[in-house]
C-alpha positions, 0 to 999 in steps of 0.5 A: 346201432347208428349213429344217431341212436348212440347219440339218442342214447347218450342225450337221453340218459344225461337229461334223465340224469340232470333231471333227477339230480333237481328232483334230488336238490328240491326233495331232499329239502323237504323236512318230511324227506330227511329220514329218507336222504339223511338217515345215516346222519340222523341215527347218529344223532346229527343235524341232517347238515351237520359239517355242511359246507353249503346251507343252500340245497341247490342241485349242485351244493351235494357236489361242493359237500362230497368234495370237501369230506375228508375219509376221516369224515367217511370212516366216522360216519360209515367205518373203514370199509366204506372209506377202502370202496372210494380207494377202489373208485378212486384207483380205477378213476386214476387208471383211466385219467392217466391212460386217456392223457395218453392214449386218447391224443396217441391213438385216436389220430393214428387211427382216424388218419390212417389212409386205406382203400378201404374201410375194414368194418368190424362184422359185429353187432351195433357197429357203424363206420364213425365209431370204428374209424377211431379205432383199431379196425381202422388201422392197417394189417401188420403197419407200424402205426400198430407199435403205438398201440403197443406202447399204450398197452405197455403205458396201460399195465404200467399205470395199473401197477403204480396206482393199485401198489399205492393203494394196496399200501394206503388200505393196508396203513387204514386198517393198521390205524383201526385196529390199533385204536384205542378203543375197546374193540369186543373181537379184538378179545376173541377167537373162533373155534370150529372142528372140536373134537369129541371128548375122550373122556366124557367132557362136555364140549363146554368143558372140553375147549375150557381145559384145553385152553386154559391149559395153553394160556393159563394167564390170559383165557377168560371163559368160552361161549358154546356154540348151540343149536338155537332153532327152537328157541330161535323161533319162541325168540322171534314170535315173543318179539312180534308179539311184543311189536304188536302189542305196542302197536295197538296200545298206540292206535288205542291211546291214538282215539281213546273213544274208539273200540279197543283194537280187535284182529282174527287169529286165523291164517293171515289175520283174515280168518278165525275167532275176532279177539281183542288185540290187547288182551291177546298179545299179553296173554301171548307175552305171558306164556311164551316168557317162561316157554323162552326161559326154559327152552334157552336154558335146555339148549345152553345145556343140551344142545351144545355143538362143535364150535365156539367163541373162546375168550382172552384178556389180552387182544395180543393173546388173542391175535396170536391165538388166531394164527397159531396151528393148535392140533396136529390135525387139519380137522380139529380145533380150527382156530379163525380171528373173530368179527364183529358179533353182529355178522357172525353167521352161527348155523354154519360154525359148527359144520365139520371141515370135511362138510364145509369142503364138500358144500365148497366144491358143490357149490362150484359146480352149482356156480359153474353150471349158473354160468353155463346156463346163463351165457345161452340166454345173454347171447340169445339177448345180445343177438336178438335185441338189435334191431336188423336181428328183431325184424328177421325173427318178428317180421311182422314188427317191421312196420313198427320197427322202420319207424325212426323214432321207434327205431331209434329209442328201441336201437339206443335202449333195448339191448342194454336194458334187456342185459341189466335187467336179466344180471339184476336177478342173480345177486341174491342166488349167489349170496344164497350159494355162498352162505351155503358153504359154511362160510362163517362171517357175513363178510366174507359171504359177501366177498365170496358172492361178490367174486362168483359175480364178477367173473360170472359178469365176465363170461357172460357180459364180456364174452357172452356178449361179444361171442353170442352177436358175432355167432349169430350174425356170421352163422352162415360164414362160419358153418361155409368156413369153420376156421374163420371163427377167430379171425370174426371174433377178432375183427367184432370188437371194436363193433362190440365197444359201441354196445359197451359205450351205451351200456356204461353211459347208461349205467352211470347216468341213468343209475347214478340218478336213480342212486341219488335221488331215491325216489323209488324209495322215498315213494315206498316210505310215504306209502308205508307211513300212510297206509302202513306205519302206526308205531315210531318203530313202524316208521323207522322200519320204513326208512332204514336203508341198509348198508351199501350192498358190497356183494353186487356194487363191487362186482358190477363196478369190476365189471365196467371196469374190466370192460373198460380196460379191456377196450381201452387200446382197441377202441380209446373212445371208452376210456373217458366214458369209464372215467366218468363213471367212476368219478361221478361214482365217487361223487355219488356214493361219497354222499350217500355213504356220508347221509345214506347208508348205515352199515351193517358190519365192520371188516376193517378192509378185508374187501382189498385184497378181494378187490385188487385180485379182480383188478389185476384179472382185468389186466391180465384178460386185456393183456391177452386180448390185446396179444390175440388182437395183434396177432390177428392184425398179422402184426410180426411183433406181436411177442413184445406183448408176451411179457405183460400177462408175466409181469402182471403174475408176478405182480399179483404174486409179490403184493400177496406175499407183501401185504395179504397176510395182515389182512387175513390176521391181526398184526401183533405190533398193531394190537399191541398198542395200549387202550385207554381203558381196561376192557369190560370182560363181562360185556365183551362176553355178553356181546357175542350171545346170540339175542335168543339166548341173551335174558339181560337184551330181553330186560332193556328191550322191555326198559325200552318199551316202557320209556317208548312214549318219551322217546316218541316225544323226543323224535318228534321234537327233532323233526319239528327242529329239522322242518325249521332247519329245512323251512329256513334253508 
């Protein structure tokens, strides 16, 4: 890459950015639009602007708001685990803040004004004289202007250590004030238990965990709900609800144009083939007989499809924290006993698979995940060497026409290979939460943490390594097949060319998604063609808006890797460290808005990401550290030792804050449960809470409640977006 297309790219991306940060001022003002940009706020009720400090929607007044929100503001609206991601961005601006203070005046000067012969340019890909004169390869073999590099790696560690103690502590008080609340917390009053034994004496497992926690905790057990294989009556669930959907859907578009044919549709294969029927008609007929047909098949499965696991229930949260932290079997195998999470991520098809199943799954899926990452690193070093420029006209010759032409060369040189390399990791997220699930895991939480750690050190080895060891394999092929053991030395001497790659790819990632993170237009252009062509129901509409959560399984892993790519070249090349703090500075901006009026979480971990997150934090300086180490050594610096004792420090500090502050987060604290609540807990309800909706007649019975008083609250709906097109039409 040249000079002229890092700077293509970096002007390119920011007017993209600035262009659809006006695109977001003037939509997001639309009354039409509110459900798009503010449904976190509007499913809870509020005033799409409610607690705004600006009531004029400018391009700029988002910025002003995410300011002045407080993390009360964001616990409120999004839960505690949205408030420990802004602590990662948060931490990881300050990393590089405080080490650009430092290093940014330190090194770059030495580095520019070293005077040599000659300039050792790096041999790897997308490098150019400029940019490497303000780095390391610029510096001499074995000088002494390599001892400031020395202490920046020092004054780096030091920074990381500071700020990730300090955050571990604030993260750790966040969840100690969530789970003291005194609010009647449904988990708090519950355990999971896998791995049940088979009874000795012909109980039933129902009967089976009742005697034997009763018998352990005689005062406080309340009743314990079987875990069951819902498969069948799983199905008859889900096809009585569509029913009922469909249902709904035409006795709308029947009282839409009363003169108008009663809605008819073909019960064929897609609705496109069979006997026409009346759809009216035909989905009451259809609610009528799958009702019994659910009754009966729940009360078969609660009595003959019971399995080895379930949730058992105590009057008193102390009882149940302690419960979850105490070994109740001699046996690793048997009655496995976990904290509960919410109802709502539990994952019920995986509870009942035995110990030694999950293990087996868990190592498979290793091996799966280990030959992924094998599998991938060929075609993402492919990528990286073949989509420079020099490398395109030597495999296509007859490009080169089209190729020597500035404009073209110069778009293609600033945007190619990044977009090639986002593009290809985008297709993996999803395998990953697959192979996740896959192993047992019991929560969906900590499915996503699972898939958000094979991501990341996927992310790793294929971007960070991949990338700089697939162009420098491809570019010195030759030298290295003459000189074998010259590979380290062309390794080495590639990475400062490789950061100008990683400068483009960071700029683009923040400026050209952050812009696309705010504005949503990808998904305001697919809610108004869904409520054009689509929608014909309030619950249709709303289906079409709904967000989701923020997606912790791939938000997290590519934060970690921008950051690991930061540190990591923060000594060799300083030029990257501003751009690292912008992206996460600008990523806390961004996010803060879209966490206060966008996303609407799915569940509540209380945290548990942290540790989860400052573990991957520490792998980062641990694989700079020993980067830098490998770096000095091929520079022929003689002291080079002196850095020896930061991958130590940066275990032993891992291992101190596991042992300080790890334990709370994988258990409830007693003294942090212990805490009075302001009302005695509704057993029943908290029982009911945790059965699945198929087996749950009373959800069965408000849901039809629901239906019935549909029409008022289609009024009601309707009332609050003509109050907010009067909001928005006065603003």
């Amino acid at each position: 890459m040249d000079l002229s297309s890092f700077i293509t790219s970096l002007t390119t991306s920011f007017i993209i950015f600035v262009i659809l940060m006006i695109l977001f001022g003037w939509l997001c003002t639309k009354p039409g639009n509110t459900v798009v940009y503010y449904p976190n706020r509007i499913l809870k009720g509020m005033d799409p602007w409610e607690g705004s400090r600006s009531k004029t929607r400018n391009p700029f007044s988002w910025i002003r708001e995410a300011f002045s929100s407080s993390e009360d503001d964001v616990i409120a609206l999004s839960g505690v685990d949205s408030a420990v991601y802004f602590v990662f961005l948060g931490t990881a601006f300050g990393i590089f803040v405080l080490s650009g203070i430092v290093l940014l005046p330190l090194c770059l000067p030495l580095a520019t004004t070293e005077k040599i012969a000659r300039v050792v340019d790096s041999t790897g890909k997308n490098a150019f004289n400029d940019l490497d004169k303000l780095s390391m390869a610029h510096l001499k073999e074995h000088g002494s202007r390599l001892w400031a590099f020395v202490l920046a790696c020092y004054w780096v560690s030091f920074v990381t250590y500071f700020l990730l103690w300090k955050a571990y502590k604030h993260v750790s008080d966040l969840r100690a004030a969530a789970l003291m609340s005194p609010e009647v917390k449904a988990e708090q009053f519950a355990i999971l238990v896998r791995d049940i034994p088979k009874s000795s004496e012909d109980l039933s497992p129902q009967e089976q965990v009742d005697t034997y926690f009763k018998s352990i905790y005689p005062d406080t057990f309340y009743k314990s709900l079987i875990v069951t294989e819902n498969k069948q009556v799983n199905k008859i669930h889900e096809e009585l609800q569509l029913c009922k959907k469909k249902l709904t859907r035409a006795e709308t578009i029947k009282e839409m144009n009363p003169e108008a044919p009663t809605p008819t549709h073909k019960i064929g294969f897609l609705g496109l083939i069979g006997k026409k029927v009346d759809s009216i008609e035909y989905y009451n007929e259809k609610i009528t007989e799958l009702t019994p047909k659910l009754e009966a098949a729940q009360k078969e499965t609660v009595k003959e499809k019971q399995q080895a696991a379930a949730v058992v229930f105590f009057t008193n949260r102390v009882t149940a924290a302690a419960a979850a932290q105490s070994v109740h079997a001699r046996m690793v195998d048997t009655w496995t006993v976990l904290n509960a999470p919410e109802p709502r991520q539990i994952l019920w098809t995986n509870l009942p698979k035995s110990f030694y199943a999950r293990e087996i799954r868990q190592y498979v899926v290793y091996f799966i995940v280990f030959l992924t990452i094998c599998f991938y690193m060929i075609p993402i070093g492919l990528i990286s060497a073949f989509t420079t420029l020099p490398n395109l006209k030597k495999l296509l010759p007859f490009l080169k026409p089209i190729l020597d032409q500035d404009m073209i060369r110069t778009v293609l040189g600033a945007y190619l290979p990044q977009l090639a390399l986002i593009i290809f990791l985008a297709l993996l997220p999803k395998f990953l939460l697959f192979l996740s699930k896959a192993e047992g895991i019991p929560t969906v939480s900590h499915a996503e943490r699972a898939a958000s750690g094979k991501y990341f050190y996927f992310s790793v080895l294929n971007v960070f390594i991949g990338v700089t060891i697939g162009g420098t394999l491809f570019d010195s092929f030759k030298d290295i097949q003459e000189k074998p053991d010259s590979i380290v030395d062309k390794l080495a001497t590639s990475l400062p060319g490789n950061a100008t790659f990683f400068l483009t790819f960071v700029a683009l990632k923040f400026f050209v998604g952050y812009g696309l993170e705010l504005s949503r237009i990808i998904p305001l252009i697919v809610f108004h063609l869904k409520r054009k062509y689509l929608c014909k129901t309030e619950s249709d509409i709303k289906e079409a808006w709904i967000p989701g959560n923020l997606g912790y399984a791939t938000k997290i892993p590519n934060d970690m890797l921008i950051l690991t790519i930061v540190i990591c070249y923060s000594v060799i090349a300083p030029l990257i460290i501003p751009f690292g703090a912008i992206y996460f500075g600008l990523g806390w901006l961004v996010f803060r808005n879209q966490v206060l009026n966008v996303y609407v979480p799915s569940y509540e971990s209380y945290g548990k990401m942290w540790p989860h997150i400052h573990v991957r934090i520490v792998s980062s300086l641990l694989l700079f550290q020993l980067t830098m180490v490998g770096y000095f050594g091929v520079k022929q610096f003689y002291f080079t030792p002196v850095i020896f004792p930061l991958p130590i420090m940066s275990l032993v500090f891992a291992f101190v804050c596991s042992k300080k502050f790890y334990r709370f987060f994988e258990s409830s604290a007693l003294e942090v449960v212990s805490h009075e609540l302001k009302e005695s807990p509704n057993m029943d309800r908290v029982f009911r809470s945790f059965i699945p909706p198929c087996l749950n007649n009373e959800e069965e019975n408000e849901e039809q409640q629901l239906l019935n008083a549909e029409r008022g609250n289609v009024k009601q709906y309707d009332n609050a977006l003509s109050q907010v097109s009067k909001i928005g039409a006065n603003v």
